[in-house]
MOPAC internal coordinates of N, CA, C and O (Angstrom, degrees):
PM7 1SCF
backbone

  N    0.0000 0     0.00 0     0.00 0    0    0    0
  C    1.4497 1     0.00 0     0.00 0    1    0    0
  C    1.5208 1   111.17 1     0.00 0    2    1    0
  O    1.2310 1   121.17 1   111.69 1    3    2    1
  N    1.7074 1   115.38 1   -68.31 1    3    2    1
  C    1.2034 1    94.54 1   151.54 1    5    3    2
  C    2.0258 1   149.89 1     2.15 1    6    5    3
  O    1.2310 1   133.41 1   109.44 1    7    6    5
  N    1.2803 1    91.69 1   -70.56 1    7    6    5
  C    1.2313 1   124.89 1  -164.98 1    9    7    6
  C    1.8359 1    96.94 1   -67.84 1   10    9    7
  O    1.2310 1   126.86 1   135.98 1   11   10    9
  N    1.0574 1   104.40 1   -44.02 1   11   10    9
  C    1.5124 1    90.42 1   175.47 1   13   11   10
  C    1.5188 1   108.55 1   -96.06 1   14   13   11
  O    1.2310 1   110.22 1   174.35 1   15   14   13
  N    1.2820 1   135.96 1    -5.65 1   15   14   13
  C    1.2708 1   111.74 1   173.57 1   17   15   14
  C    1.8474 1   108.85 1   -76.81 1   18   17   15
  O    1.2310 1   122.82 1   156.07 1   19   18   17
  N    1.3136 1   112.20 1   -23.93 1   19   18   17
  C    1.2963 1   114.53 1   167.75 1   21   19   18
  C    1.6011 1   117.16 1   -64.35 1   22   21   19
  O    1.2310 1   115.06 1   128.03 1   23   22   21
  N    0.9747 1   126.97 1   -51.97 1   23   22   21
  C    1.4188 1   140.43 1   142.80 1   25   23   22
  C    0.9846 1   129.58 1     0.23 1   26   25   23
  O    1.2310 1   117.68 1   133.17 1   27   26   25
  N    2.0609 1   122.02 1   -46.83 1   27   26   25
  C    1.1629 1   140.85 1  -161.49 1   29   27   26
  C    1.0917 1    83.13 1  -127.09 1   30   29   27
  O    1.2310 1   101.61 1   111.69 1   31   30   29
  N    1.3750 1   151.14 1   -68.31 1   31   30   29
  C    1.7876 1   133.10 1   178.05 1   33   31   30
  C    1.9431 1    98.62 1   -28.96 1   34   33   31
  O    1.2310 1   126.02 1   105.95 1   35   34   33
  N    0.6099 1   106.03 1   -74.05 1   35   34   33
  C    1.8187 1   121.84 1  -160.80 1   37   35   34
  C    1.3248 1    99.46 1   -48.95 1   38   37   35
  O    1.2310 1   115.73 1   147.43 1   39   38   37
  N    1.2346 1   125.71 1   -32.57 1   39   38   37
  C    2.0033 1   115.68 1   162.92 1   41   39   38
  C    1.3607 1   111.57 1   -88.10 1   42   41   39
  O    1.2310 1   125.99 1   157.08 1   43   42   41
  N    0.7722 1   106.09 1   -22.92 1   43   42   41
  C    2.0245 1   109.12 1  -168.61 1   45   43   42
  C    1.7520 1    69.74 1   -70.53 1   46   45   43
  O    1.2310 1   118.67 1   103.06 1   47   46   45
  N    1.5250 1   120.14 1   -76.94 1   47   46   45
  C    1.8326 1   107.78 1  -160.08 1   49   47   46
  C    1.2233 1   105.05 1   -51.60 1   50   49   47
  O    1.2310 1   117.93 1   156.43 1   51   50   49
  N    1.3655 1   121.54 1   -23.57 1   51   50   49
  C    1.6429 1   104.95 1  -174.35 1   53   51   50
  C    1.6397 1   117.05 1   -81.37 1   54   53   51
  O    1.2310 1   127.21 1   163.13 1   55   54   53
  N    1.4757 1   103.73 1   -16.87 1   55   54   53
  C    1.7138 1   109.67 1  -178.04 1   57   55   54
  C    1.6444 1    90.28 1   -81.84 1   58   57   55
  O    1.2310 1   123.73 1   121.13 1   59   58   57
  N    1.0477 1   110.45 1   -58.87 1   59   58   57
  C    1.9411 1   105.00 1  -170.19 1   61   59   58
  C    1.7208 1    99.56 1   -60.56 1   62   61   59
  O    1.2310 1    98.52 1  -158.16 1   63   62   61
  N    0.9950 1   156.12 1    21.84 1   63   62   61
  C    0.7677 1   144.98 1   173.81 1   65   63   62
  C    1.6352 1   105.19 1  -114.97 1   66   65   63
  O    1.2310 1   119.43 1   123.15 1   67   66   65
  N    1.4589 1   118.69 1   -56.85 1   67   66   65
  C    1.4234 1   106.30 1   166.14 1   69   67   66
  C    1.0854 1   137.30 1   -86.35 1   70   69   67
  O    1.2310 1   121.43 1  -157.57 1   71   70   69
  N    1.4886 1   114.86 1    22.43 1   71   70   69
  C    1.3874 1   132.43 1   148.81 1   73   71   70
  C    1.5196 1   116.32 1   -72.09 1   74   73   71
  O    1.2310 1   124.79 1   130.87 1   75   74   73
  N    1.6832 1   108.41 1   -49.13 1   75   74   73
  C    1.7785 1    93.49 1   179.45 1   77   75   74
  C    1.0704 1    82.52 1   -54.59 1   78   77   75
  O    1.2310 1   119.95 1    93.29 1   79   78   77
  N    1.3032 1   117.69 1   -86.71 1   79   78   77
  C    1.8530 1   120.85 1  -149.61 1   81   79   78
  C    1.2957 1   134.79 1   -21.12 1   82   81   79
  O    1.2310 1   126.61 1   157.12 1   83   82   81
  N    1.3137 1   104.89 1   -22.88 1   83   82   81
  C    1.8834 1   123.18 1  -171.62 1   85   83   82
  C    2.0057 1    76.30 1   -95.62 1   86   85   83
  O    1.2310 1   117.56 1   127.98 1   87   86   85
  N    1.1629 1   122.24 1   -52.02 1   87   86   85
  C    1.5653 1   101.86 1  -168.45 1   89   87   86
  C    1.3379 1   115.24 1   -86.62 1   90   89   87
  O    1.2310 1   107.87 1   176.12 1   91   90   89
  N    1.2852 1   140.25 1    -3.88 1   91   90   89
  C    1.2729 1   150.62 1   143.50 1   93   91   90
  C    1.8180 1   109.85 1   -53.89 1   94   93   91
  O    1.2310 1   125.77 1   119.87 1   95   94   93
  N    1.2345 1   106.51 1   -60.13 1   95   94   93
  C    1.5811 1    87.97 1   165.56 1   97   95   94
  C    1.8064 1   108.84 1   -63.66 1   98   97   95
  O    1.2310 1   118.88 1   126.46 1   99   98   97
  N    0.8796 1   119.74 1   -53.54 1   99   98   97
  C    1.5502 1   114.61 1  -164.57 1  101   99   98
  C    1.4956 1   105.63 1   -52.11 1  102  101   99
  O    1.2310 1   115.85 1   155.54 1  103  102  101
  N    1.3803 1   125.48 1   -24.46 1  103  102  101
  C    1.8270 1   121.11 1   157.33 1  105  103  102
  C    1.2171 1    98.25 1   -64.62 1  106  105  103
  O    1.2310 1   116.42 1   101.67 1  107  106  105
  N    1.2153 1   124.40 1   -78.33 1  107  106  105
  C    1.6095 1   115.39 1  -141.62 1  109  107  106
  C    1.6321 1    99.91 1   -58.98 1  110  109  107
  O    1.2310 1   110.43 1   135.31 1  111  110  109
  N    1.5685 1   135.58 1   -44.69 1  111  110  109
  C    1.2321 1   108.64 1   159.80 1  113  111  110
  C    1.0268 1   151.41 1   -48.57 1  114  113  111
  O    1.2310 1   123.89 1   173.84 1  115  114  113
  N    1.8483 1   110.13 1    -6.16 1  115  114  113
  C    1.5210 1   129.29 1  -178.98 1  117  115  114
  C    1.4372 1   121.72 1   -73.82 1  118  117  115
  O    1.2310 1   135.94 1   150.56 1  119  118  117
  N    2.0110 1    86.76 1   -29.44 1  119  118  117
  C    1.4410 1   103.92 1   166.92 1  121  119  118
  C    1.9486 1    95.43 1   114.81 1  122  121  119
  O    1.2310 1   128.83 1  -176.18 1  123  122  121
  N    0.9959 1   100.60 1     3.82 1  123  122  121
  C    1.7917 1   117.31 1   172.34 1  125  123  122
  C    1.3267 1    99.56 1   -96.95 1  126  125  123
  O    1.2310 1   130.98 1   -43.35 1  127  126  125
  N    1.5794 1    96.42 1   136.65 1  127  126  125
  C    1.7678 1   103.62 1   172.14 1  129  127  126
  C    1.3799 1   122.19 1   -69.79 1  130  129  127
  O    1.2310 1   108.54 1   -93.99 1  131  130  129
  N    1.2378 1   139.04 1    86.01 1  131  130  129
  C    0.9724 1   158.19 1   146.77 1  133  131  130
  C    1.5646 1   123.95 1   -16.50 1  134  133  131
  O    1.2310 1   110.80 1   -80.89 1  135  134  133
  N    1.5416 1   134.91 1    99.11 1  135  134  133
  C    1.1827 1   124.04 1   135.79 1  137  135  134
  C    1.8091 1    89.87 1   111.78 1  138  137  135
  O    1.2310 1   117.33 1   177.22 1  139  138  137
  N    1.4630 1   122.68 1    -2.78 1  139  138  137
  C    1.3518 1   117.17 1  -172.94 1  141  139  138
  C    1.7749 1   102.17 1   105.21 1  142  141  139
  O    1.2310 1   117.61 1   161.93 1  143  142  141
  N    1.5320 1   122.16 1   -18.07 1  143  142  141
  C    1.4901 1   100.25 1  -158.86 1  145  143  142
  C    1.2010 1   112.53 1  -108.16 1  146  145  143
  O    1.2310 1   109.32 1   -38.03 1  147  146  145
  N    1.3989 1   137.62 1   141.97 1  147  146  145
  C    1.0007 1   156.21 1   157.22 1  149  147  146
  C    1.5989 1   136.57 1   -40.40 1  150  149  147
  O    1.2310 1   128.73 1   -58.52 1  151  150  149
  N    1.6618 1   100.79 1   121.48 1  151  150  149
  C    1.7794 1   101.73 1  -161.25 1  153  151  150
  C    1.9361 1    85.85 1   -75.05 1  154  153  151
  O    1.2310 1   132.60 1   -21.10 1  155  154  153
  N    1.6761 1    93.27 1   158.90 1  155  154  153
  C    1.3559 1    95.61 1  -170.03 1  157  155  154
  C    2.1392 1    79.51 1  -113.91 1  158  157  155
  O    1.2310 1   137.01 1   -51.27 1  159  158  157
  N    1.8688 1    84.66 1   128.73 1  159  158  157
  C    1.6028 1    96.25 1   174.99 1  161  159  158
  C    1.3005 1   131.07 1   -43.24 1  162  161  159
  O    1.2310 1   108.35 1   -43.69 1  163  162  161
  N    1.1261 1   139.38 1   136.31 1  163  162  161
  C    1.3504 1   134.21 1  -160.08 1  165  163  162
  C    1.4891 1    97.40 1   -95.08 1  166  165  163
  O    1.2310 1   114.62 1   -47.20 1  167  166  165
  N    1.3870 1   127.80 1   132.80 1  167  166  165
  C    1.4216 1   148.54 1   173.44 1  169  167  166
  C    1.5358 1   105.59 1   -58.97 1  170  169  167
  O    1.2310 1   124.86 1   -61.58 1  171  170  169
  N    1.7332 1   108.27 1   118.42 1  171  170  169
  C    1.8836 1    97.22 1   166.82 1  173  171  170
  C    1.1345 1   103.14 1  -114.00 1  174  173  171
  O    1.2310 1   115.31 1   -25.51 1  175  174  173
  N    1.3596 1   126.51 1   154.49 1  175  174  173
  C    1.2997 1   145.32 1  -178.66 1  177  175  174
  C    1.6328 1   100.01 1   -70.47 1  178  177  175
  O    1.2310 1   129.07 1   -57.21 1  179  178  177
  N    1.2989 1   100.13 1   122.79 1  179  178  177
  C    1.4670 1    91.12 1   164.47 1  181  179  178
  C    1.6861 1   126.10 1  -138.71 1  182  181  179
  O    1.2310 1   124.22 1   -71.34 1  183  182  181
  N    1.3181 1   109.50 1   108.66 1  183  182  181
  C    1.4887 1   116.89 1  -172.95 1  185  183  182
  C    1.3055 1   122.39 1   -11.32 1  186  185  183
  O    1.2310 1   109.40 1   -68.54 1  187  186  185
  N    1.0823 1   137.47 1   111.46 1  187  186  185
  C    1.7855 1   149.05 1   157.85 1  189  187  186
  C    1.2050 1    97.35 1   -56.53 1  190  189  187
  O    1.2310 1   134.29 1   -53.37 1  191  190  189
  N    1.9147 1    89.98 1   126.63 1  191  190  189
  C    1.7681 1    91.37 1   158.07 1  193  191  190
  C    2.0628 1    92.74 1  -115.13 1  194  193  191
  O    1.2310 1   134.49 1   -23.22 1  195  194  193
  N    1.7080 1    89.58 1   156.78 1  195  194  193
  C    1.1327 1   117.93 1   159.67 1  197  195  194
  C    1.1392 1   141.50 1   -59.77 1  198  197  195
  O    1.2310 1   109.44 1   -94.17 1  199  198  197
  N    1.9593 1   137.40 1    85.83 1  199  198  197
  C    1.6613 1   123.24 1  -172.29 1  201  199  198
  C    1.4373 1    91.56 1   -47.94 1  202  201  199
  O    1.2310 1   128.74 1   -41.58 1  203  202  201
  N    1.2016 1   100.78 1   138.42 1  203  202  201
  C    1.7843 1   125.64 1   158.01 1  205  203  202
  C    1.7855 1   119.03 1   -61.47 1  206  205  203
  O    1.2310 1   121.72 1   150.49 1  207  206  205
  N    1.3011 1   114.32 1   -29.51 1  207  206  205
  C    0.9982 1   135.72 1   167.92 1  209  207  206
  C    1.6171 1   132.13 1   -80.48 1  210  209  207
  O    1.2310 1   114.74 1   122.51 1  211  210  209
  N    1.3525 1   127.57 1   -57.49 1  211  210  209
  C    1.2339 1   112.51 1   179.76 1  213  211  210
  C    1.2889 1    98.47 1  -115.15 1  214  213  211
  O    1.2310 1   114.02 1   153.57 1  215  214  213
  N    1.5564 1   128.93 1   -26.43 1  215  214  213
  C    1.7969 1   136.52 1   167.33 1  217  215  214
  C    1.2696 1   112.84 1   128.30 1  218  217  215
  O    1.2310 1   120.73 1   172.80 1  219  218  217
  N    1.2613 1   116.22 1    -7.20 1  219  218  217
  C    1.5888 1   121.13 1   177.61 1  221  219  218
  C    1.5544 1   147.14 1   -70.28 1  222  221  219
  O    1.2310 1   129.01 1   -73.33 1  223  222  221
  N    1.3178 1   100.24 1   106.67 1  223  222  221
  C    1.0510 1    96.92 1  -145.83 1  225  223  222
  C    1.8854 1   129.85 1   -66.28 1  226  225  223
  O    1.2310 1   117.04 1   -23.84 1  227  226  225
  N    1.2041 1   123.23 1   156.16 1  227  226  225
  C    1.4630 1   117.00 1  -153.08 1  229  227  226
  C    1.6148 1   104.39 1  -130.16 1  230  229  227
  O    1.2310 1   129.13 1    -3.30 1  231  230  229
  N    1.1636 1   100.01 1   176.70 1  231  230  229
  C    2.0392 1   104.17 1   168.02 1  233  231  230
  C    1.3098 1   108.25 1  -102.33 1  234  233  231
  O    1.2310 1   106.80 1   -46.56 1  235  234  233
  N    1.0773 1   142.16 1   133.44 1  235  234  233
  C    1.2922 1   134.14 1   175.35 1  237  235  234
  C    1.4361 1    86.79 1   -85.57 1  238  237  235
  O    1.2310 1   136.08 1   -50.15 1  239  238  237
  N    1.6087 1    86.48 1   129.85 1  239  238  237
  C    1.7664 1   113.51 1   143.82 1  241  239  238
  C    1.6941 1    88.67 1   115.56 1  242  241  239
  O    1.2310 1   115.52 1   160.06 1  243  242  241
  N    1.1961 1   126.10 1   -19.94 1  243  242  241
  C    1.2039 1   134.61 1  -177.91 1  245  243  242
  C    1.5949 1   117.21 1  -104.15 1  246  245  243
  O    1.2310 1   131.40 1   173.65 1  247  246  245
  N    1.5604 1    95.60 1    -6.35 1  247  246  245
  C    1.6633 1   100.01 1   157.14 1  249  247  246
  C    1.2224 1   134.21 1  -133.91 1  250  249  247
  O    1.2310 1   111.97 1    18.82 1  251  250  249
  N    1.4166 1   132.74 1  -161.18 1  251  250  249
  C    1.2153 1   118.62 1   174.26 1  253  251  250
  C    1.5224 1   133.34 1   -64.04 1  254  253  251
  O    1.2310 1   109.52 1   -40.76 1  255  254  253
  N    1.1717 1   137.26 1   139.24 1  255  254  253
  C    1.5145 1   123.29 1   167.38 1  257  255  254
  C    1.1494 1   128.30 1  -147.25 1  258  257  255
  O    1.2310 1   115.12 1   -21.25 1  259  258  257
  N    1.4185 1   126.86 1   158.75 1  259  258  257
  C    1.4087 1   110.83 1  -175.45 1  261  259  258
  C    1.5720 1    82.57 1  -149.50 1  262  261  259
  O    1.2310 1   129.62 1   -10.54 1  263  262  261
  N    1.1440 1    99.07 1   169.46 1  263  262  261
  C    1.9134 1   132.93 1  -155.88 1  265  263  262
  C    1.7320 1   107.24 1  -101.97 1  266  265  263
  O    1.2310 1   113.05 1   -66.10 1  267  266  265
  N    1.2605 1   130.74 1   113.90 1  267  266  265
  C    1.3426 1   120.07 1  -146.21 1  269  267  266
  C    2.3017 1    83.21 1  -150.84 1  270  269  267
  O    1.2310 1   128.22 1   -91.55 1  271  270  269
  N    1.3774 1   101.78 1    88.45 1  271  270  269
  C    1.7037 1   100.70 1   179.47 1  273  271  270
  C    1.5552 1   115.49 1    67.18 1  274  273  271
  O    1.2310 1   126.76 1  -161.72 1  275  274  273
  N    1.5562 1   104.60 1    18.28 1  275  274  273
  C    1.6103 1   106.31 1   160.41 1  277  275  274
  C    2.0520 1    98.87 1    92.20 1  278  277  275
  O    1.2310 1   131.79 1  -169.53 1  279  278  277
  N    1.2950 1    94.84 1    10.47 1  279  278  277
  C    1.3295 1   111.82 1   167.25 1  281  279  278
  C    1.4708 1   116.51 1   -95.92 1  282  281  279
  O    1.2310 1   110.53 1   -29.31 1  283  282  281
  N    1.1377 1   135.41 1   150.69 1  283  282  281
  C    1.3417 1   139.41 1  -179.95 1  285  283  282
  C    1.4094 1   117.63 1  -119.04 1  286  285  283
  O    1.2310 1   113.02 1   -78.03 1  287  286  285
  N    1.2369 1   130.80 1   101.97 1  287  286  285
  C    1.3397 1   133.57 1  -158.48 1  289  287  286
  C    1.4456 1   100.96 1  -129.32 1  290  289  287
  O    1.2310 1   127.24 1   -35.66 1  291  290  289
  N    1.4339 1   103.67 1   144.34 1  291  290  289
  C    1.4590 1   110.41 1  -165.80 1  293  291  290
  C    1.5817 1   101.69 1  -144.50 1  294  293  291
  O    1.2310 1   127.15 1   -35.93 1  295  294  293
  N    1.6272 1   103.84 1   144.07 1  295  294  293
  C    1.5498 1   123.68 1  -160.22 1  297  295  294
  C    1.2894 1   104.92 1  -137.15 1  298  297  295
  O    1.2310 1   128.22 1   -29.67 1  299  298  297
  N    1.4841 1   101.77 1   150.33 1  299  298  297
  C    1.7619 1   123.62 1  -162.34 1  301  299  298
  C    1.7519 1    95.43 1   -67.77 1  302  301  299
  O    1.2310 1   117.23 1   136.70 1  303  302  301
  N    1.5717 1   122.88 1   -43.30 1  303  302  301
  C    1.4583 1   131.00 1  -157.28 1  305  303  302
  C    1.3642 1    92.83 1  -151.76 1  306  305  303
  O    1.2310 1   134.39 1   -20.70 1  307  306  305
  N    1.4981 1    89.77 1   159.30 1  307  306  305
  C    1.5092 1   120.59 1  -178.52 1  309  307  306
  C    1.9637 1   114.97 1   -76.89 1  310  309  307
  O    1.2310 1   135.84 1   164.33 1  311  310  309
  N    1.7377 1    86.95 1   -15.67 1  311  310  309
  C    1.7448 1    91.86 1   165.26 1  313  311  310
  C    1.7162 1   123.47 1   -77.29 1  314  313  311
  O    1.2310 1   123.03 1   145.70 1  315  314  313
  N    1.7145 1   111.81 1   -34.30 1  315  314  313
  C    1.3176 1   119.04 1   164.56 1  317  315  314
  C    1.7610 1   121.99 1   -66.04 1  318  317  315
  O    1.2310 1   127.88 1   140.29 1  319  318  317
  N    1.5954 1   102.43 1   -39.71 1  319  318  317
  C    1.0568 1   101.83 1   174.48 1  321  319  318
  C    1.8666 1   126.09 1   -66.20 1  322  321  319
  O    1.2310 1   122.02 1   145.65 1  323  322  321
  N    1.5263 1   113.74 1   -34.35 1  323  322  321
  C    1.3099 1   121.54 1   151.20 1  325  323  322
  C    1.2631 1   126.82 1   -61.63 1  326  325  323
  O    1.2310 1   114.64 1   147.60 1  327  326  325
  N    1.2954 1   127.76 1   -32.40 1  327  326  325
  C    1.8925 1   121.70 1   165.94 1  329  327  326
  C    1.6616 1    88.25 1   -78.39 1  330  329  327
  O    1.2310 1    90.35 1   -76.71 1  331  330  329
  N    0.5808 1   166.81 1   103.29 1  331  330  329
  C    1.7281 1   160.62 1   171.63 1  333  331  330
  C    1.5466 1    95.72 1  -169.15 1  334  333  331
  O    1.2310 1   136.05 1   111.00 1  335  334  333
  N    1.3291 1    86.53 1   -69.00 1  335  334  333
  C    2.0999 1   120.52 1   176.53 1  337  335  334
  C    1.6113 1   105.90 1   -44.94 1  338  337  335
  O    1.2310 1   126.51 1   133.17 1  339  338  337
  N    1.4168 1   105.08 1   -46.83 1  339  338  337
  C    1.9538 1   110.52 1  -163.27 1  341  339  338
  C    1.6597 1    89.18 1   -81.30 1  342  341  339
  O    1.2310 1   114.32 1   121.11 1  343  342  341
  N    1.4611 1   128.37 1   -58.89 1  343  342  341
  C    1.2404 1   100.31 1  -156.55 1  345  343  342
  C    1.7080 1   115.31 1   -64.04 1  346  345  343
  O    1.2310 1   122.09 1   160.80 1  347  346  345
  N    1.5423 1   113.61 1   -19.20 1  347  346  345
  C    1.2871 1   109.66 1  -176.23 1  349  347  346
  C    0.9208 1   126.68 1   -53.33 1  350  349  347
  O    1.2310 1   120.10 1   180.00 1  351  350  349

């Protein structure tokens, strides 16, 4: 007797269990965060600019730059950006 009431606990938890799970995915595909976990940010491409100086390429806005005829030019280091400065 025992033996089957354990029996029938142990599927009843096993049916409620892949019920959240089937509806935990069915949020997070809804586009709802689902289950506690976290969407992982989607990567954007973002255009490389060229140092003018040695050629390497950089992120704008995440490096150095200086303003050269209303142009905006941007450098890996503060050593390219100073030969940049001298030959002008």
């Amino acid at each position: 007797m025992y033996l089957r009431v354990f029996l029938i606990v142990m599927v009843v938890l096993f049916a409620v269990r892949a019920v959240a799970r089937f509806m935990g995915g069915l949020a997070q595909g809804a586009g709802t965060q689902g289950s506690g976990q976290r969407r992982r940010p989607v990567d954007v491409p973002v255009k490389m600019a060229k140092d003018p100086v040695c050629g390497t390429f950089v992120v704008p806005g995440k490096s150095l730059s200086a303003t050269a005829g209303g142009e905006t030019l941007w450098f890996c280091s503060e050593q390219c950006r100073t030969e940049f400065a001298r030959r002008r």
